[in-house]
C-alpha positions as a printed NumPy array, in Angstrom:
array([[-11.333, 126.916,  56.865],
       [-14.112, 124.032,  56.719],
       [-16.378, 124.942,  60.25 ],
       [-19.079, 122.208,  59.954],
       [-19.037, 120.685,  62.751],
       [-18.211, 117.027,  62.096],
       [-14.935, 118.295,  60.157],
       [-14.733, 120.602,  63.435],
       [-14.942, 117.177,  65.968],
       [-12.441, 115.785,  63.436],
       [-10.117, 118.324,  64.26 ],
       [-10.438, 118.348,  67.644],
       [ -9.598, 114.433,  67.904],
       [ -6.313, 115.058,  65.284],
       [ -5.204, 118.311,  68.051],
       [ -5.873, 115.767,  71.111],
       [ -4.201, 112.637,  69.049],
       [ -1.19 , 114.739,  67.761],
       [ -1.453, 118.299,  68.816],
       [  1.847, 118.128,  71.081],
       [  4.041, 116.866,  67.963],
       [  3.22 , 120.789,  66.384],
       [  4.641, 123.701,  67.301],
       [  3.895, 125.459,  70.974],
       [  2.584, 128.554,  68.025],
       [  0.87 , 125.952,  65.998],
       [ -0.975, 124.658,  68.879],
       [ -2.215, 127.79 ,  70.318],
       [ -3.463, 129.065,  66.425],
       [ -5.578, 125.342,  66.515],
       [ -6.652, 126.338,  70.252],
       [ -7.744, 129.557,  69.173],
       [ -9.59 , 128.505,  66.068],
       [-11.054, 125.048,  67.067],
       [-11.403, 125.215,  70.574],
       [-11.912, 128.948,  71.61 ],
       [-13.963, 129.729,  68.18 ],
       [-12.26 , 132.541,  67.828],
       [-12.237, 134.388,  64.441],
       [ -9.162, 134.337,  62.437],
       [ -9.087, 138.307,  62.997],
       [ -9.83 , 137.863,  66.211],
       [ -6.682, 135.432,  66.708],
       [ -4.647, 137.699,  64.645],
       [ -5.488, 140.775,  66.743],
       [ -4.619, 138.354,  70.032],
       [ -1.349, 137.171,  68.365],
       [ -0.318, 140.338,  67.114],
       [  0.248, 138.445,  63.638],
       [ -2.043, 139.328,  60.45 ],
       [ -5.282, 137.566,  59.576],
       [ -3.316, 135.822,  56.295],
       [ -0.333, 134.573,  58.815],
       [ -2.993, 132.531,  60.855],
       [ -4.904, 131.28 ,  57.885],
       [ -1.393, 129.827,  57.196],
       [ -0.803, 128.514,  59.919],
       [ -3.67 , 127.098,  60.349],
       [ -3.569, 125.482,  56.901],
       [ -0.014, 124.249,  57.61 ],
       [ -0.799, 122.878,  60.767],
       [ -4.   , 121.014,  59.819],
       [ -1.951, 119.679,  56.769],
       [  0.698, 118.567,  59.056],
       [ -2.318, 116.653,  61.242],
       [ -3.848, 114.941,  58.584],
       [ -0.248, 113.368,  56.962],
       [  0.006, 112.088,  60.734],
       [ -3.096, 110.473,  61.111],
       [ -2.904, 109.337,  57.363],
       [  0.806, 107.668,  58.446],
       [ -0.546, 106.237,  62.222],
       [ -4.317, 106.467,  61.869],
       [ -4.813, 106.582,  65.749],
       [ -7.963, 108.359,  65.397],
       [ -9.393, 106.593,  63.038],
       [ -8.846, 103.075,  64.907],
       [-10.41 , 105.009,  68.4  ],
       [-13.332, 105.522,  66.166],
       [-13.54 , 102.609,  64.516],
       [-13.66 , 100.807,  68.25 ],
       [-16.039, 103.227,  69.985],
       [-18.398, 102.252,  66.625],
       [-17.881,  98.521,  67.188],
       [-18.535,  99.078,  70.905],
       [-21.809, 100.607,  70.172],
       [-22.832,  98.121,  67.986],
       [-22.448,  95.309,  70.474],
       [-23.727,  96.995,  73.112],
       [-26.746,  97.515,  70.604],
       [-26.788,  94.085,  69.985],
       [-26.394,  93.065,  73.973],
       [-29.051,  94.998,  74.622],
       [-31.708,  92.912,  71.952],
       [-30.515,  90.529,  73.085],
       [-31.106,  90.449,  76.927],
       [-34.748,  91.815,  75.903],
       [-35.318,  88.678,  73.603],
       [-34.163,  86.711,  76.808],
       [-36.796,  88.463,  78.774],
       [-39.555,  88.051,  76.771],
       [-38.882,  84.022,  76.739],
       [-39.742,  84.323,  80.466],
       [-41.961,  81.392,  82.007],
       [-40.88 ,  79.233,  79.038],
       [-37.792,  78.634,  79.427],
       [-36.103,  76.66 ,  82.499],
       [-35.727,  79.033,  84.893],
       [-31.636,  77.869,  85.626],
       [-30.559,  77.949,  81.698],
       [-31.96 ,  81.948,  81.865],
       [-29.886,  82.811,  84.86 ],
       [-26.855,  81.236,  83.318],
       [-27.497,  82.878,  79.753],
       [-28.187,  86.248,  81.582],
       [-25.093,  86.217,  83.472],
       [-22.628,  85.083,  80.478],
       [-24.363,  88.031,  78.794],
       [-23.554,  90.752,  81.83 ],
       [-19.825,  89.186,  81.708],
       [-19.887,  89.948,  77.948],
       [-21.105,  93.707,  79.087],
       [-18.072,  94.048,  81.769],
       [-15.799,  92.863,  78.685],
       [-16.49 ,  95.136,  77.038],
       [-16.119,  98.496,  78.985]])
C-alpha cells in the first residue's frame, strides 16, 4: 500500500466522501490503516484476520473508492473549489494592497467604495 502522504490525504478525503457506502469491516480495515497508522500486522493481530486478508481488503476497498469517485468525482470538485477559492482570495488580497498603495491619489470616496465592493467580494466568497 502507497503511504506517501499526499496519496495518504487522498485517501482520507475518498473514506470521508464515500467511506459509509463500504462495508462496516471495510471501513474499520481503512480506519485502521489510514487513520490509526496501524501496521497491516498490527490490524491483523487486532482483527484476528491474517496480514494477507487485510492487504485484501484494503486493496478491494480502495479499488471500490476510487471507481466511486471516478463515477461522482465529489472529491475532486471539493478540491477543485477550495483551489479556486485560494486563488481569489490570492488575488483579493493584491488587490486591496494595490488599492492601498494608490492612497492620497486617488479621491478619497471612489477608494471607500472600491474597498467595500472588494470586502463584499471577500464575504462571497466564504
Amino acid at each position: 500500500m502507497d503511504r506517501s502522504l499526499s496519496e495518504r490525504m487522498w485517501v482520507v478525503r475518498l473514506i470521508e466522501a464515500y467511506g459509509r457506502l463500504l462495508t462496516a469491516h471495510q471501513q474499520r480495515i481503512l480506519r485502521l490503516y489510514y487513520l490509526a497508522d496501524l501496521s497491516l500486522g498490527e490490524i491483523a493481530e487486532r482483527l484476528h484476520v491474517t496480514r494477507q486478508a487485510v492487504f485484501d481488503g484494503l486493496r478491494r476497498s480502495l479499488r471500490e473508492l476510487r471507481r466511486v469517485e471516478a463515477s461522482v468525482g465529489l472529491v475532486q470538485v471539493r478540491d477543485g473549489g477550495a483551489r479556486r477559492q485560494q486563488t481569489i482570495t490570492a488575488r483579493l488580497d493584491a488587490l486591496e494592497q494595490a488599492i492601498g498603495r494608490l492612497g492620497a491619489r486617488v479621491d478619497t470616496r471612489m477608494l471607500r467604495r472600491v474597498t467595500a465592493a472588494l470586502a463584499a467580494v471577500r464575504r462571497a466568497i466564504r
